[in-house]
N, C-alpha and C positions, 0 to 999 in steps of 0.2 A: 457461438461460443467454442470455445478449444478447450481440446483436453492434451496436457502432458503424457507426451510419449518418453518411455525409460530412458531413453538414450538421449533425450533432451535433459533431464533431470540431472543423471549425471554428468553432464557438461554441466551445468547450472554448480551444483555441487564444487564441482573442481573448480569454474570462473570464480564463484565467491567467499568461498569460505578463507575465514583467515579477516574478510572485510568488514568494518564495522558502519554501521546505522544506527541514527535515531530516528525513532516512530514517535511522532508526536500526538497523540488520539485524547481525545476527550470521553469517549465511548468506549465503555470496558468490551463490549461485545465486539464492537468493531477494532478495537486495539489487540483482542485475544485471535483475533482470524485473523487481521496482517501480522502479528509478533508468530504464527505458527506459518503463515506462508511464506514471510522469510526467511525464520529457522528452517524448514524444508530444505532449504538450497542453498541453507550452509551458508547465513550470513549471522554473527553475530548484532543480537537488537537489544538496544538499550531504549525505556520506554520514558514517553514524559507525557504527563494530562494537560497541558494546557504550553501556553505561547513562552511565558515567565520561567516555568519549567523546562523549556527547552530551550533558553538564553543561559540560561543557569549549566545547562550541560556541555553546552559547546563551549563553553567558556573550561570548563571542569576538563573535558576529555576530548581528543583529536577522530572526529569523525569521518567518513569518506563520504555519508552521503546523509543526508535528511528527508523524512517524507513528513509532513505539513500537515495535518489537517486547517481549513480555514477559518469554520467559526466554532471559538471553545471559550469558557469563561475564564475572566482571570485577563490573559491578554489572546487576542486571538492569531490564526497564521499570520494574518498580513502584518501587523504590526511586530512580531516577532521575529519575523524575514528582515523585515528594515531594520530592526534595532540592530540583526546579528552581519547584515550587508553596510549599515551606515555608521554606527555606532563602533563595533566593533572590526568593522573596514574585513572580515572573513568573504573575501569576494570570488574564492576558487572555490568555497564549500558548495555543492551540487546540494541544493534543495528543490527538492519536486513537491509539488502542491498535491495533496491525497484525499478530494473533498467532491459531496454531493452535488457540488453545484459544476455542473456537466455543458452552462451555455461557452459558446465562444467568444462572449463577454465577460464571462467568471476567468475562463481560461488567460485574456488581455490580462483580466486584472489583476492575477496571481502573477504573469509575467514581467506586469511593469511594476511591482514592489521589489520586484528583485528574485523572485522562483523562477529555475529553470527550465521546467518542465509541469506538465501537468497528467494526472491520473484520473478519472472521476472512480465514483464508488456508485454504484458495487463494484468492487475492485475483478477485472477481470483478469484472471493468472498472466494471461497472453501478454497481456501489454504492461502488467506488469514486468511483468522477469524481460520482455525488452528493452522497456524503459530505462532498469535497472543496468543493465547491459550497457545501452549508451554511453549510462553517466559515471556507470563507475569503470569505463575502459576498456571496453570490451566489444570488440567489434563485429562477430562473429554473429551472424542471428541465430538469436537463441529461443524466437518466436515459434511455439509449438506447431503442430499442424495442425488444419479443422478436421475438426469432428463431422460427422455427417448430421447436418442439422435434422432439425425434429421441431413440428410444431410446439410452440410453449403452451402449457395448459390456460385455457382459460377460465377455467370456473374456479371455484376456491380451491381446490387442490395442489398439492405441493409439486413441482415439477421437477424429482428429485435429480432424473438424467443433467437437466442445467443447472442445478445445486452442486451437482457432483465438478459437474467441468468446470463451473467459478474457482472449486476449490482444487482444482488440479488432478479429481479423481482420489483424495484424501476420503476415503468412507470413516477414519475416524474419528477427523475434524468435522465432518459433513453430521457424525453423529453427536456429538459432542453441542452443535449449533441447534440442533434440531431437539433437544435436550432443553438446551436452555430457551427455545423459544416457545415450545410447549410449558414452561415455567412460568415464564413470562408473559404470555398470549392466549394461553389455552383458553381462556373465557371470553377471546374476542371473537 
C-alpha cells in the first residue's frame, strides 16, 4: 500500500481542482470515503446513488470524468455506461468503473460496455489519483511512493498503518470510518 507524500498532494491539488466528477455509489459508506478522497485533491464531486441517477446528471451538467460503481439498484453501471455511450452518443466522457469486483473478467466487462478504465475497491489512494491523472489529462505521475510495507494483521484486529495509507494518511477520515463501523459492526 502507499502512502501520500506532501509534495505529491499538492501537485494532486493544483492538477485538479477547478475539475468536476460524478461518483456514482450506491453505498453511503463507500460514497462518503471516495466523495472525501476526491475532495482531498481538489476535485469538485457531484454524487448519484444508482445508474438512472447518473443518466439524469450527465445529461443535467457537463462532467470531465465519472467513477461507476457496477452493481446498484434501480439501473446498474453497466447499463448506465451504455445508455450514456449509446443512447446519449457522450463517447469522450471518461468513465472509470469503481467496483468490487476486482477479476480480469469484471475488468473486460466493464470495458466492453463502454468504461474506460477500471478501479477495484477498496479503493487504493495510489491508483486512484493515477488513474485520475490519466483520464482527466495529466500526464505527469502523480503516483505516490511506497511505504515500507509491514505484515498485514491477521487475527481480527484492525490494521490501522493500512487503514491509514488506503486513505492517504487522512487520520480524520480514517477516524470518522472507524466510527461508523463500530456503529454499525460492533456486535459482529
Amino acid at each position: 500500500l502507499l502512502v501520500v507524500p506532501k509534495a505529491a498532494q499538492a501537485r494532486l491539488l493544483q492538477q485538479f481542482t477547478g475539475q468536476r466528477v460524478l461518483l456514482v455509489e450506491d453505498n453511503a459508506v463507500n460514497r462518503e470515503l471516495a466523495q472525501e478522497m476526491l475532495s482531498n485533491i481538489g476535485l469538485t464531486v457531484d454524487l448519484a446513488e444508482n445508474g438512472l441517477q447518473a443518466v439524469e446528471r450527465v445529461q443535467q451538467m457537463p462532467y470531465d470524468l465519472v467513477l461507476m460503481d457496477c452493481h446498484m439498484p434501480v439501473m446498474d453501471g453497466y447499463e448506465a455506461t451504455a445508455h450514456i455511450r449509446n443512447d446519449l452518443q457522450m463517447r469522450q466522457l471518461p468513465i472509470i468503473a469503481m467496483t468490487a469486483n476486482a477479476l480480469p473478467s469484471d475488468r473486460e466487462r466493464c470495458l466492453a460496455v463502454g468504461m474506460n478504465d477500471h478501479i477495484p475497491k477498496p479503493i487504493d489512494v495510489a491508483l486512484l489519483n493515477a488513474t485520475l491523472a490519466r483520464w482527466l489529462g495529466h500526464t505527469e505521475d502523480t503516483r505516490p511512493l511506497p511505504a515500507a510495507s509491514e505484515k498485514a494483521a491477521t487475527s481480527a484486529d484492525i490494521d490501522v498503518k493500512s487503514a491509514l495509507e488506503r486513505m492517504g494518511g487522512d487520520h480524520g477520515m480514517y477516524n470518522r470510518q472507524l466510527s461508523r463501523f463500530i456503529e454499525n459492526q460492533g456486535d459482529a
